[in-house]
C-alpha positions, 0 to 999 in steps of 0.5 A: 510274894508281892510287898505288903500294902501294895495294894495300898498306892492310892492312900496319902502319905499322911494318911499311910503315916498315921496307919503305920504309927497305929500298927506300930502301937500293937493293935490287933491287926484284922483283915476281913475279906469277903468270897464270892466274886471277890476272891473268886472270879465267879460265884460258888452256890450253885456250882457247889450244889450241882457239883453235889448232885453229878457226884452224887445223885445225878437223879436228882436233875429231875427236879431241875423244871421246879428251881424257876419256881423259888426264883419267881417266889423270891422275885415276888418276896414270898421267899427270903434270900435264904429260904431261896437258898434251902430250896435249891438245896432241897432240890438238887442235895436233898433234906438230909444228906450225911456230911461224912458222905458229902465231906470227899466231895466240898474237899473236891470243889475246894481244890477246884474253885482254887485251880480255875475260880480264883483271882490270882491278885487276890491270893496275892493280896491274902499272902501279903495280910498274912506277911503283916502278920494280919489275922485273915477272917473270911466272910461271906453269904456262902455256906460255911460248909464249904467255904470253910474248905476254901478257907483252910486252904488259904490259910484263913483264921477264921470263917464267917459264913451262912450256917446249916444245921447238921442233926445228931445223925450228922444229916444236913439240913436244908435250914439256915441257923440263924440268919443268911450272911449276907449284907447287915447281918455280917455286921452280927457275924463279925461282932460276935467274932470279936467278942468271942475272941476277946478284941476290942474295936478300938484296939483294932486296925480293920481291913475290908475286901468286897466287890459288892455293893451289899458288903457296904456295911462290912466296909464302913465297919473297917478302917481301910475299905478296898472296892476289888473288881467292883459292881458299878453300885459299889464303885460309885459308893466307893468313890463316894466314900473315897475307898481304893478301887482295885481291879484284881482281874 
């Protein structure tokens, strides 16, 4: 296991001193990290959809000519980046498959996305919070139904992430509830966590994990902001804001 905070060399002493005085005090220590090609190494949506698929209906590759048409929809801004989502998802998963027959199959991909789609230093990192005694809450634009998988084996509190609506026969569905979790709308996502735990901002030290630019506003919310492995945007953005850059590769 590496020390806490080692992450942490760019900051000053001042600064250090001043973080180490507010966590003394008892705040509520909360750490918040983002998924998708921040603790892992490449992205999760459509490898999970076409996981499903060969293990479950390797018919459905039929529909694979039809998945170009969402994309141009989405380029054109007939579609949201959500509606895009739900129509790959109709495609290759189907409109209603059973979660306890998908269940087997999220296990499966979470054991290899952990195996062979993951930065080791940022399991590294998540074990350090973890030794501080921070609360790891991940968030991402990944769908919660399997990223929560993902989640458990890491050992994350809590999950934050895009939901679907499961009917009373327990069928998912190819429709969002609420709003797609990605950029501002974690903000939401993240308050509503607060709230529903019972912290108070003011009364919380946050850490924030992202390689993407869209995660900007999940960055500016923390009080520690770590660039991982950054695009090139976030990276300026980064440097602008004077955040740590990390490179986890």
């Amino acid at each position: 296991m590496i020390k806490p905070l080692k992450y942490l060399v760019l900051l000053g002493s001042a600064a250090m001193g001043a973080l180490e005085r507010q966590l003394r005090d008892g705040m509520q220590k909360i750490s918040l990290y983002d998924m998708d090609r921040t603790i892992t190494v490449r992205g999760t949506y459509t490898p999970f959809l076409f996981h499903q698929l060969f293990a479950r209906a390797r018919w459905r590759l039929m529909f694979l000519p039809l998945l170009p048409f969402g994309f141009m929809g989405y380029g054109l801004k007939l579609i949201s980046r959500g509606q895009l989502k739900t129509f790959n998802q109709r495609l290759l998963m189907g409109s209603g498959p059973k979660l306890a027959d998908l269940q087997p199959h999220i296990d499966r991909f979470a054991e290899n996305v952990l195996r062979s789609n993951r930065y080791q230093k940022a399991l590294d990192q998540i074990e350090a919070d973890r030794a501080e005694g921070r609360t790891l809450v991940l968030v991402t634009a990944s769908y919660e139904l399997y990223a929560e998988a993902i989640a458990r084996r890491l050992g994350f509190d809590h999950v934050i992430g895009t939901r679907l609506e499961v009917d009373g026969e327990g069928r998912v569905r190819p429709k969002i509830l609420g709003e797609n979790c990605y950029d501002h709308a974690k903000i939401g996502r993240i308050e509503a966590l607060f709230a529903a735990q019972g912290w108070h901002r003011n009364d919380s030290h946050v850490r924030a994990y992202s390689d993407h630019f869209s995660d900007g506003a999940m960055l500016e919310f923390a009080d520690e902001a770590f660039a991982t492995t950054p695009t090139p945007p976030l990276r300026r953005l980064a440097e602008q804001r004077g955040w740590p850059i990390v490179d986890w590769r």
